[in-house]
C-alpha positions as CSV (number, residue, x, y, z in Angstrom):
1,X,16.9,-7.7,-3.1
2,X,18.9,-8.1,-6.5
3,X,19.4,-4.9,-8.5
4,X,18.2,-6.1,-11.6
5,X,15.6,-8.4,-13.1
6,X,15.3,-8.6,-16.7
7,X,12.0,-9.8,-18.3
8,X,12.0,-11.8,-21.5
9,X,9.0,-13.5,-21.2
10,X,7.3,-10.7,-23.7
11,X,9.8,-10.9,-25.9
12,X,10.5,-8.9,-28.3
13,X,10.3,-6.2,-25.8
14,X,12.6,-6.7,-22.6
15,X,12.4,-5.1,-19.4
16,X,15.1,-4.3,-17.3
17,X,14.2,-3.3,-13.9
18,X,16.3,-1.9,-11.7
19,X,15.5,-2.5,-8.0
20,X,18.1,-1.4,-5.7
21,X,19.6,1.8,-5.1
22,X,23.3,1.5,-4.8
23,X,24.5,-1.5,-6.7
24,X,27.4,-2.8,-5.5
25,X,30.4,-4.2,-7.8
26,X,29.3,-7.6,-8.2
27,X,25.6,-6.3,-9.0
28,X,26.9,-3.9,-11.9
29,X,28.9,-7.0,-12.7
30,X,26.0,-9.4,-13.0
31,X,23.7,-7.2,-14.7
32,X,26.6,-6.7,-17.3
33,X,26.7,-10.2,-17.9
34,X,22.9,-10.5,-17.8
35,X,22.4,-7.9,-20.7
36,X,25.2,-9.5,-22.9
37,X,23.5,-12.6,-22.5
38,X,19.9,-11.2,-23.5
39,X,21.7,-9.2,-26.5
40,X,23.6,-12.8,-27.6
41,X,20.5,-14.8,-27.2
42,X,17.5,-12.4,-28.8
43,X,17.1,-10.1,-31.7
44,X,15.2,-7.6,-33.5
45,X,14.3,-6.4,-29.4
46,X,13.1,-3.6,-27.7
47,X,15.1,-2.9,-24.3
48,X,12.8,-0.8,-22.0
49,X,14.9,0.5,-18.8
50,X,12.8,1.6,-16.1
51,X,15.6,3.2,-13.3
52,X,13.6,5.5,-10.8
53,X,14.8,3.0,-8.3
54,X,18.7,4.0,-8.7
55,X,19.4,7.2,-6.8
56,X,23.4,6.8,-6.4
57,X,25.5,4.6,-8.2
58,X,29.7,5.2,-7.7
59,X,31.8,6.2,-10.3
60,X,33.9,3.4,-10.9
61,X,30.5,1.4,-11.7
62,X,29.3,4.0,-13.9
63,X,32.6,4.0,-16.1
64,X,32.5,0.1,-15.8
65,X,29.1,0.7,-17.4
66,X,29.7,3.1,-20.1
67,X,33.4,1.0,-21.3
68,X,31.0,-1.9,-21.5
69,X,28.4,0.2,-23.7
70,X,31.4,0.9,-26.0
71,X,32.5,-2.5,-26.1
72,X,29.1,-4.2,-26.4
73,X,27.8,-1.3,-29.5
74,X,28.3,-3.6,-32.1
75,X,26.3,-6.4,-30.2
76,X,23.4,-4.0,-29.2
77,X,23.6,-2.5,-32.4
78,X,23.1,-5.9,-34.3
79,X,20.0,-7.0,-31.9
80,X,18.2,-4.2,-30.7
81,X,15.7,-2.1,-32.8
82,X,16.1,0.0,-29.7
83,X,16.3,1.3,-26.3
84,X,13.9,3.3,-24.3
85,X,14.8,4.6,-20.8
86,X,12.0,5.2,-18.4
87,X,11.9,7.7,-15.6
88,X,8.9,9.9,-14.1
89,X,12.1,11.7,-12.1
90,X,12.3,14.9,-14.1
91,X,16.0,15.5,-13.1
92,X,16.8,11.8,-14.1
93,X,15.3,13.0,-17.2
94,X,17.3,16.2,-17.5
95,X,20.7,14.2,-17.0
96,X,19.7,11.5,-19.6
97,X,19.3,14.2,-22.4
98,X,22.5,16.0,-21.6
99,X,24.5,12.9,-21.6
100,X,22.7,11.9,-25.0
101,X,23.3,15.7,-26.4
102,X,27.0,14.9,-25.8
103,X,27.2,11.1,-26.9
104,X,23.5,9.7,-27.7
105,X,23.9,5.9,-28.1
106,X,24.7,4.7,-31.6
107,X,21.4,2.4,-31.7
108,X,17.7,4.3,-31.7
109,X,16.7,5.4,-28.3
110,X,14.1,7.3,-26.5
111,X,13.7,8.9,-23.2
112,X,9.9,8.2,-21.5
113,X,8.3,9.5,-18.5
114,X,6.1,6.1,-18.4
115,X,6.0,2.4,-19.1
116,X,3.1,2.8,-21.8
117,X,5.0,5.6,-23.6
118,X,8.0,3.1,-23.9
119,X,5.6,0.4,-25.4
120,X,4.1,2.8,-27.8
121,X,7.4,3.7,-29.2
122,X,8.7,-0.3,-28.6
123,X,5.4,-1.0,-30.7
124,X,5.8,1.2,-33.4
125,X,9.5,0.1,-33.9
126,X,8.8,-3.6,-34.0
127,X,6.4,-2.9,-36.6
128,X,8.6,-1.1,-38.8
């Protein structure tokens, strides 16, 4: 099963699914180069995340993940209206808004517990 599939086919809004629980290297790595692909190729998008899937990912991938954020923030910034993270895991929750209290991402973002809350909010942006 891959650990990622990325739907552009309702662009402007992407989804990013995440499908596997512990990604190894070369997943992280290919769903690295999968997202600065979508962010080169499309603009003015919505990124939805949905990640109830991912119950244990090891450190090294998540600090390959947040130097990549870092390095990518002018890209994201300049093609995405905005990222909404999806989880009905209230803990997941919980973690995402500590980590955002401390460093919230530099592009509009919001924290859902469903799909149609993320669209609602994707919606309104792209109509801005």
């Amino acid at each position: 099963m891959k650990f990622c599939e990325i739907q552009t086919d309702k662009y402007p809004v992407i989804y990013v699914h995440f499908s596997a629980d512990n990604p190894t290297d070369q997943d992280v790595d290919q769903y690295l180069s999968d997202m600065t692909k979508v962010y080169q190729t499309y603009k003015n998008i919505v990124v939805i995340y949905t990640s109830d899937k991912i119950k244990y990912m090891m450190a090294k991938n998540r600090i390959k993940i947040g130097t990549w954020l870092k390095e990518m923030s002018p890209l994201i910034k300049s093609s995405a209206l905005g990222v909404a993270y999806v989880s009905q895991n209230i803990l997941t929750n919980l973690i995402l808004k500590g980590i955002f209290l401390v460093k919230s991402p530099e592009w509009p973002n919001k924290i859902c517990n469903s799909i149609a809350d993320a669209e609602k909010w994707a919606n309104e942006i792209i109509k801005v």
